[in-house]
C-alpha positions in Angstrom: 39.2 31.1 -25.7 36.0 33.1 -24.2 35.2 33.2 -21.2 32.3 30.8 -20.3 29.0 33.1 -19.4 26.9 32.1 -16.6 23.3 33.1 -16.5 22.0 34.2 -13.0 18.4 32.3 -12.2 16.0 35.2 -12.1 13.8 35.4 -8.7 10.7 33.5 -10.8 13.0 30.3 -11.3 14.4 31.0 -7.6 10.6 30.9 -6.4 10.3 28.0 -7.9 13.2 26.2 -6.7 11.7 26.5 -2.8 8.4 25.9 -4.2 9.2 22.5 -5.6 11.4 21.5 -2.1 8.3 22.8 -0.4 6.1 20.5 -2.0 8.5 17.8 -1.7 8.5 17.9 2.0 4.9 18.6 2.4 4.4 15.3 0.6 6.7 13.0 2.3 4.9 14.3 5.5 1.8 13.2 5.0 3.6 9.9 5.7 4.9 8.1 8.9 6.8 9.3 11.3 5.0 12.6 10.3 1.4 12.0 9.5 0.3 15.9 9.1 -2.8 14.9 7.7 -3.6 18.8 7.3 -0.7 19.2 4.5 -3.0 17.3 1.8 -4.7 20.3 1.1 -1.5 22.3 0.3 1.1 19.9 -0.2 1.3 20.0 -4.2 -0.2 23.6 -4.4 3.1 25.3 -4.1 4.4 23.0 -6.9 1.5 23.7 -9.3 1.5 27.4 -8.6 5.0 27.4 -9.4 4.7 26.0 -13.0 2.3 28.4 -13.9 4.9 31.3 -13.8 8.3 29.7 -14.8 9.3 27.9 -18.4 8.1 24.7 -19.8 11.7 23.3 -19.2 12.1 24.5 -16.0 8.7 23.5 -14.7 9.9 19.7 -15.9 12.8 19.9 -13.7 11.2 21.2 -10.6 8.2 18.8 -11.1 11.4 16.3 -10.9 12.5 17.3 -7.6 9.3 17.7 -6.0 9.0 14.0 -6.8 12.7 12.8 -5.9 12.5 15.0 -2.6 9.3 13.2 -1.9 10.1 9.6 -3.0 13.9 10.1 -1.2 12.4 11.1 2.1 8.9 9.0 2.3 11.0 5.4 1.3 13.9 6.5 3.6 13.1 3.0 5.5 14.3 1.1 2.6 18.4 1.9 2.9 17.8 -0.3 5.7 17.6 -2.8 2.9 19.6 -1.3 0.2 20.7 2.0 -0.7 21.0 1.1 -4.1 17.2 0.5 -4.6 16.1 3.6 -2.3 18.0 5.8 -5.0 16.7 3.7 -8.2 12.5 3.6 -6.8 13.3 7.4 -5.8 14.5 8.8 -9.2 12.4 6.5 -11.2 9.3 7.8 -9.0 9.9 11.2 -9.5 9.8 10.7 -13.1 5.6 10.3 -12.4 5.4 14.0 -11.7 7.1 15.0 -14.8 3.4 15.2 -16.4 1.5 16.7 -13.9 3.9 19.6 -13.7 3.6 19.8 -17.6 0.2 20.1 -17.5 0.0 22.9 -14.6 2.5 24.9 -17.2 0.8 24.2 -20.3 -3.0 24.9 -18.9 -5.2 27.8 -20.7 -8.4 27.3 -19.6 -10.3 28.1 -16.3 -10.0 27.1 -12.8 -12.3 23.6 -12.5 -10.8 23.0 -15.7 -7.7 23.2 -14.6 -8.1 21.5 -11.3 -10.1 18.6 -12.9 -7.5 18.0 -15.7 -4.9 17.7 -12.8 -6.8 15.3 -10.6 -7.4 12.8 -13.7 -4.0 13.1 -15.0 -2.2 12.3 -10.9 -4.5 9.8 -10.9 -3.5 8.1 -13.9 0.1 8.2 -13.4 0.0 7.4 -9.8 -2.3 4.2 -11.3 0.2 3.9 -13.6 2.6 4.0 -11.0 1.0 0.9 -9.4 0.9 -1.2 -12.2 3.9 -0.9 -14.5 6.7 -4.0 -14.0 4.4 -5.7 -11.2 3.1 -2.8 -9.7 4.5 -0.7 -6.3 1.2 1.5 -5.3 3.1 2.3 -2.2 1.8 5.6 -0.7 -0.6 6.8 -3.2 -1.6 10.7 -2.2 -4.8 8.8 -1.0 -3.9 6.8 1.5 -2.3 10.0 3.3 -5.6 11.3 3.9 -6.3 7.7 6.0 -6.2 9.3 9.7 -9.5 11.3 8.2 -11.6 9.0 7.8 -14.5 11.5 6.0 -11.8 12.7 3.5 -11.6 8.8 2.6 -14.8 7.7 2.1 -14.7 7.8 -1.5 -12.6 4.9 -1.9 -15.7 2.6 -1.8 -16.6 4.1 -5.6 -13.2 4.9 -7.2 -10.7 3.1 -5.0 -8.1 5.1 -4.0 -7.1 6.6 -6.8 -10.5 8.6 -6.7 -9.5 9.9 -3.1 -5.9 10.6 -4.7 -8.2 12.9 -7.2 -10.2 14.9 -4.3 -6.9 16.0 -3.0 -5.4 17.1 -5.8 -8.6 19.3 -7.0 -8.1 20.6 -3.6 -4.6 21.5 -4.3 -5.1 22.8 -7.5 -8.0 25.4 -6.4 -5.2 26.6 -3.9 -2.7 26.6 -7.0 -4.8 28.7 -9.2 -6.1 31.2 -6.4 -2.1 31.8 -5.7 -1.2 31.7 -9.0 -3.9 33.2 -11.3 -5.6 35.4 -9.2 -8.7 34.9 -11.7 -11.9 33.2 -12.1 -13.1 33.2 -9.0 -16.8 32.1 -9.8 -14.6 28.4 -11.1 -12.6 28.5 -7.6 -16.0 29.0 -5.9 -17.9 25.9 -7.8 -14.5 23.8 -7.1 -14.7 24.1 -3.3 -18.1 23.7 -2.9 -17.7 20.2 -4.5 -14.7 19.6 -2.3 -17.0 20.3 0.4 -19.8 18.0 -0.5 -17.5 15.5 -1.4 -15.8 15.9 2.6 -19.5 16.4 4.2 -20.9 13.0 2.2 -17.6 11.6 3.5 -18.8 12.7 7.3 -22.4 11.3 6.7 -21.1 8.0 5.0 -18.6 7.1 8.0 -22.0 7.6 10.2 -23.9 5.5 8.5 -21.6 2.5 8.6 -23.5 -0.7 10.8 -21.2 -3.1 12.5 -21.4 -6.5 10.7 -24.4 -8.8 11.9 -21.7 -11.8 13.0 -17.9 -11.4 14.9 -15.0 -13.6 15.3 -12.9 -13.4 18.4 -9.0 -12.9 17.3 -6.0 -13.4 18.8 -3.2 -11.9 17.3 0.3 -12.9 18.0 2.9 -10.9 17.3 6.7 -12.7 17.9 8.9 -10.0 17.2 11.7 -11.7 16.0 14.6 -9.7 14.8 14.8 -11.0 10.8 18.9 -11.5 11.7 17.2 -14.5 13.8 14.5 -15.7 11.8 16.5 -18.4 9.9 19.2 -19.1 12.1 19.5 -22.9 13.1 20.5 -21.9 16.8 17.6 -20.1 17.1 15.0 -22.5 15.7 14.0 -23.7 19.9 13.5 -19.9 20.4 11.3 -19.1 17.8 9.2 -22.2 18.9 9.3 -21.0 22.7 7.8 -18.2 21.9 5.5 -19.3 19.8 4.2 -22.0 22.2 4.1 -19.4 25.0 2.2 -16.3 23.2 -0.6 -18.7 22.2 -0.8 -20.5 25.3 -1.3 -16.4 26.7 -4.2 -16.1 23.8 -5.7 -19.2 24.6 -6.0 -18.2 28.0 -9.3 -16.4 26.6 -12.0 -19.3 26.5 -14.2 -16.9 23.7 -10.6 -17.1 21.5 -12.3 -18.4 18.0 -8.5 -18.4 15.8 -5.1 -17.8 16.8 -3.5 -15.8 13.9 0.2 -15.7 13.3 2.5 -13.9 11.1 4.0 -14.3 7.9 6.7 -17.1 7.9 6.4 -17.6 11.7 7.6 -21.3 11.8 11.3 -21.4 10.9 10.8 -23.9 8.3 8.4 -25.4 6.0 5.4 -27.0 8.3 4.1 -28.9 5.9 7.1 -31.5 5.8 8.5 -30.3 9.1 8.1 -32.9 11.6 9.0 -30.2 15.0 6.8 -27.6 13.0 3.2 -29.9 12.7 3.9 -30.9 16.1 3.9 -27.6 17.8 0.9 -26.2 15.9 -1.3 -30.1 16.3 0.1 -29.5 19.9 -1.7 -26.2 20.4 -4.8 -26.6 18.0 -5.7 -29.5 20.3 -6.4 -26.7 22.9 -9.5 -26.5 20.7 -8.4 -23.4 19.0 -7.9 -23.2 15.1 -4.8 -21.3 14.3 -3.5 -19.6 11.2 -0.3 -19.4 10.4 2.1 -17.9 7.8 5.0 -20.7 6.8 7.2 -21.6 3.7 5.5 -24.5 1.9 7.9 -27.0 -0.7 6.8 -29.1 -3.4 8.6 -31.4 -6.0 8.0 -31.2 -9.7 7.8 -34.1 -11.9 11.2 -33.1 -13.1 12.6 -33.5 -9.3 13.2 -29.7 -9.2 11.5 -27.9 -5.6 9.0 -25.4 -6.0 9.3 -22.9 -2.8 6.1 -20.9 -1.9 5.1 -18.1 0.7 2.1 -19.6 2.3 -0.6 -19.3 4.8 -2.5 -22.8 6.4 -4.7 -22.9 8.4 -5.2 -25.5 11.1 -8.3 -26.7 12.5 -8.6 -27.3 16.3 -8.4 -30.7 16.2 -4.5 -30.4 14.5 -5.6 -30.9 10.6 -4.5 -28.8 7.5 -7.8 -27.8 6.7 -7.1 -24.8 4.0 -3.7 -22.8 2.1 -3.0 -19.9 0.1 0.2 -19.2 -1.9 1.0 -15.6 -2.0 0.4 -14.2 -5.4 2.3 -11.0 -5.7 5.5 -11.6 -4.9 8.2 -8.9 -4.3 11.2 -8.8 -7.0 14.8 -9.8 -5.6 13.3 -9.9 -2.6 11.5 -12.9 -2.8 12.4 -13.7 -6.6 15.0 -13.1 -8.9 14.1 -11.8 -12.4 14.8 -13.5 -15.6 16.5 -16.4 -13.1 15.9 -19.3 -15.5 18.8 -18.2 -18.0 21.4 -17.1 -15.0 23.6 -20.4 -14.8 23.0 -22.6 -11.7 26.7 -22.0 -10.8 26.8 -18.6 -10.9 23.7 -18.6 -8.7 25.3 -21.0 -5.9 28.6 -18.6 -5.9 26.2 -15.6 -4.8 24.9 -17.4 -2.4 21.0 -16.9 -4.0 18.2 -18.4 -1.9 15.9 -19.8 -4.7 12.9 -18.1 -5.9 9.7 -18.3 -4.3 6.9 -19.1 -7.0 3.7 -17.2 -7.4 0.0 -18.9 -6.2 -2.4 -19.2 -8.3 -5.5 -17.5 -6.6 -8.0 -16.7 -4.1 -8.0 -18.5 -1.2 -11.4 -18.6 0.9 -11.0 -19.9 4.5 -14.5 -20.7 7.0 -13.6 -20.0 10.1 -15.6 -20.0 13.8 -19.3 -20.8 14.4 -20.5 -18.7 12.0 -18.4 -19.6 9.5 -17.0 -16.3 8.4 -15.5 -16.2 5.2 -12.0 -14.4 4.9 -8.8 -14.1 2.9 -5.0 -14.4 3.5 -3.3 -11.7 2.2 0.4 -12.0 2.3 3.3 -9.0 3.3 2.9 -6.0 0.5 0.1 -7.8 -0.7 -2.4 -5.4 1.2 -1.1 -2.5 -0.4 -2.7 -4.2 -4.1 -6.0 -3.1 -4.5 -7.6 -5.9 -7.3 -5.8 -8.3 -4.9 -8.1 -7.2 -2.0 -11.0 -6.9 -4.3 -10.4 -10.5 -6.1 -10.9 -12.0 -2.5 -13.6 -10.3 -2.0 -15.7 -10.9 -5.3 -14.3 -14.7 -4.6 -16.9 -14.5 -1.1 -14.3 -12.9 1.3 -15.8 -10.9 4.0 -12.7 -10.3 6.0 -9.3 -9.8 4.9 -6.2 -11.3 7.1 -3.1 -9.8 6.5 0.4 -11.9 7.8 3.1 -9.9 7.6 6.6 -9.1 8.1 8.3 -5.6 8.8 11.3 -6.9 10.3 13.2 -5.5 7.6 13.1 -2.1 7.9 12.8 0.4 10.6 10.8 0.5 13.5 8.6 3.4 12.9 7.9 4.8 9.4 7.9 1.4 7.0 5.7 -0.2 9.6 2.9 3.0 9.7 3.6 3.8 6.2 2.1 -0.2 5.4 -0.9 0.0 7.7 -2.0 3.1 6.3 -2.0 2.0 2.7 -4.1 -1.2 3.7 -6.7 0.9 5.3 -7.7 2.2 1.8 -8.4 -2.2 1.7 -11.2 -2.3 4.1 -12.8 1.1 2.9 -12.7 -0.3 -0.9 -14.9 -3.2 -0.1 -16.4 -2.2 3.6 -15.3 -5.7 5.1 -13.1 -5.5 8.1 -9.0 -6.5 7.5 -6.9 -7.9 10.2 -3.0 -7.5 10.3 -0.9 -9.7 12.4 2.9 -8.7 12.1 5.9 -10.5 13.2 6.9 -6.9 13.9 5.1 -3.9 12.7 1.8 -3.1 13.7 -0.8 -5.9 14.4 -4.3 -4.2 14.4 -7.7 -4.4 12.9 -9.2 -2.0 10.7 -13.1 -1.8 10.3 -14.7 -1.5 7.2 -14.8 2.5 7.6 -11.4 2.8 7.8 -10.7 3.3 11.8 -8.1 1.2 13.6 -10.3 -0.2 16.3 -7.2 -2.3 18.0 -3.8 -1.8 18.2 -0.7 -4.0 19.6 1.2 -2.3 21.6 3.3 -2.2 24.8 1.2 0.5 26.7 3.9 3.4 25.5 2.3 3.4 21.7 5.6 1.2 21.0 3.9 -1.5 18.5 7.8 -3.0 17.5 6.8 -6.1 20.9 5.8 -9.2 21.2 2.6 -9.5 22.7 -0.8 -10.6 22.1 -4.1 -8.6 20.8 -7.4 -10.2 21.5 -10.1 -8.6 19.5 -14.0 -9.1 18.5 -14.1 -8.9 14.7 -17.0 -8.0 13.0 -18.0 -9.0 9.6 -20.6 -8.3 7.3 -23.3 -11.1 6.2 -22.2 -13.4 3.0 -25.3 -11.7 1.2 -24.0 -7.9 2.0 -23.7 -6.6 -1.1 -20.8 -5.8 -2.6 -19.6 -1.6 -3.0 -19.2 -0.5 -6.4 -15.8 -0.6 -6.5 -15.7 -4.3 -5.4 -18.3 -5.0 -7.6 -16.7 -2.4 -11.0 -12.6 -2.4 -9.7 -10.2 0.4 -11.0 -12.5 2.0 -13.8 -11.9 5.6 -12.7 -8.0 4.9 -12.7 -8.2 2.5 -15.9 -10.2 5.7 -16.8 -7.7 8.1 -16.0 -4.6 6.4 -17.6 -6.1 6.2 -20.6 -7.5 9.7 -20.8 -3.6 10.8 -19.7 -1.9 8.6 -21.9 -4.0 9.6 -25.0 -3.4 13.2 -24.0 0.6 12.8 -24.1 0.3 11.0 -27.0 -1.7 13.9 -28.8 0.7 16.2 -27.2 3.7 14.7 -28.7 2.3 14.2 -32.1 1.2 18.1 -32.5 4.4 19.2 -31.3 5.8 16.9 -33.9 3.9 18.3 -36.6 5.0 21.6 -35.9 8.1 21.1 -35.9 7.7 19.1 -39.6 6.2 22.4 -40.6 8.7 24.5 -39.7 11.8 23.2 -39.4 13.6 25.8 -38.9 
């Protein structure tokens, strides 16, 4: 028997090999706990240079890793969870930079060229991304860019998938400069249209007028470990604290609604005797008060139907509007294919039943004014039609109840604020998070987090109350383009990438009909 040879990587595919780590990292830190807002302009450069000088097959696999290494370290949060899932949303992430890299190899053309084809072919597999099996548009390249608020500006026209695009043009200029060394006059055009793109971006945040109306807020947040949360022993805390954090925000006389988070009664207040009594009991205060809760109803068949819900009570006690969260997150909050898995196999693992999907927009009117605004519940901020469907329904501020219990106490928690600030730039109305634990804030319509919870440290994982003026735009304001066109540019982009893969397949498979040998 031979011996088996083994072929020494040359210095190219070693080059390579750092580049595509390199890019991994500078990704992931774009993202809480990091935030280096300043790597968006490099962060994939390294990756795209690299392709350029290496094989077809070896660009694929390093495109791979740059997405595993990113994907691995940015969703780190979620092993708190399960390690299982970290390691299956990781790999089957990475796969959405196999045909970026392909394209960076594959490119003969000039520099804008090249730098445009990339930006519309991230942006349609990061959309892609986003909406395959229910969608998980969790830190698109965008919504890195967030501290900046000029670099985001764009989100109002393409959503985020069109800031997604500026920062990978950047990065691809970079690329080519490294890389090429070529076609300069194409590098020159690319970055002066970076630069007006950024500049607009500085105008357009200056230009943004503070809504004509505002609604006073308080924001409770319980902080209740989720090991507690629906534990019989602790049902008297969770009320305790309830009844003494909005007794503290009611303290304010100007208080207009008392906001809490998602699921903050331990049980379903709608059929809950202890639950309606201790939100009547505090609405009589004269404060309304919106809360997240579980909600129950019966079929005709007898069967419950379970829902994640948001009510909101008027001051003098009454149920006066609901929401049922829409998007709902798989296994977490239901179980796929869960009508042909047999009942008893589902009582002998001990599976909570599924939580069933609303139906819709739900527009509450809330304070003198009457301000019209929208529940959006847990990931739910992170879905951009969601955001937009309240708006177009007559929304003009977005409340987001949440939950980030789950995870850790840092990088889930900033990681989920910064996607929803992408929310309020989209459709320039002002969104309002109130967290269990997490980060309770408000975002204004240009994207700056105006008020923060926190316990004077910049610890935000505390129980506390935030008392903020709200502004909000008039019901007539019209609408940005985006809320008014949606996702074209990423519909846009898909379909230009997808079409592009396709024809790319089928030539290669004509060649190789041709010549078969």
């Amino acid at each position: 028997m031979g011996a088996v040879k083994i072929k020494a990587s040359n210095r190219s595919e070693w080059l390579a090999a750092l580049s595509a780590v390199a890019s991994g990292l500078l990704l992931a830190s774009l993202f809480a706990p990091w935030e280096w807002t300043w790597a968006a302009g490099v962060a994939l450069a390294p990756m795209f240079a690299a392709a350029r000088k290496i094989s077809e097959r070896w660009a694929l696999k390093y495109g791979y890793v740059t997405g595993l290494l990113f994907w691995l370290v940015s969703i780190r949060w979620l092993t708190h969870v399960t390690v299982a899932g970290w390691l299956f949303l990781a790999a089957y992430g990475a796969l959405y930079f196999l045909p970026v890299a392909w394209l960076a190899h594959r490119w003969r053309g000039g520099a804008l060229g090249f730098a445009t084809a990339l930006a519309v072919v991230w942006c349609g597999v990061e959309f892609l991304h986003g909406w395959l099996g229910g969608g998980f548009p969790w830190n698109p390249l965008g919504a890195g860019l967030s501290l900046w608020l000029p670099g985001i500006q764009l989100a109002e026209w393409g959503g985020v998938w069109l800031v997604s695009s500026l920062v990978v043009f950047a990065n691809a200029l970079v690329a080519w400069a490294l890389a090429e060394r070529r076609d300069w006059r194409g590098v020159g055009v690319g970055a002066l249209l970076v630069a007006l793109a950024c500049g607009w971006g500085v105008w357009r945040v200056q230009r943004i007028q503070p809504g004509e109306r505002s609604l006073r807020v308080a924001l409770v947040q319980t902080a209740i470990p989720q090991d507690e949360k629906w534990v019989a022993a602790k049902v008297q805390m969770i009320y305790e604290r309830l009844d003494e954090l909005t007794r503290l925000a009611q303290e304010d006389p100007r208080v207009e609604l008392v906001i809490w988070p998602e699921t903050a009664l331990p049980d379903d207040v709608r059929n809950s005797e202890a639950s309606y009594a201790l939100v009547a009991g505090l609405c009589t205060h004269g404060t309304p008060i919106l809360t997240g809760s579980l909600d129950a109803a019966l079929l005709d068949s007898g069967e419950p139907r379970y829902y994640n819900s948001a009510f909101l009570f008027d001051e003098t006690g009454r149920l006066a509007s609901e929401y049922d969260k829409r998007h709902l997150v798989i296994a977490g909050e239901f179980i796929p294919f869960e009508r042909w898995i047999p009942r008893r196999w589902r009582d002998a693992w001990e599976w909570a039943e599924s939580i069933s999907p609303g139906e819709g927009s739900s527009i509450f009117k809330v304070g003198p004014s009457a301000i019209p605004l929208a529940p959006l519940i847990c990931f739910e901020d992170i879905l951009p039609y969601l955001a937009r469907a309240d708006v177009r329904a007559g929304a003009r501020m977005l409340i987001n109840l949440t939950n980030d219990a789950w995870f850790d106490e840092v990088a889930a928690p900033r990681q989920h604020m910064r996607n929803a600030v992408l929310r309020a730039v989209e459709n320039r109305v002002p969104l309002v998070r109130v967290a269990n634990t997490g980060i309770s804030c408000v975002i204004a319509p240009s994207g700056k987090v105006t008020d923060e919870l926190s316990d004077g440290g910049g610890r935000t994982w505390t129980s506390g109350v935030l008392w903020a003026d709200v502004p909000a735009p008039a019901d007539d304001a019209p609408l940005t383009f985006y809320a008014r066109f949606g996702d074209m540019y990423g519909i846009a982009c898909t379909t230009a990438t997808v079409v592009w893969l396709f024809s790319a397949w089928w030539r290669r498979r004509q060649k190789k009909t041709e010549n078969p040998c």
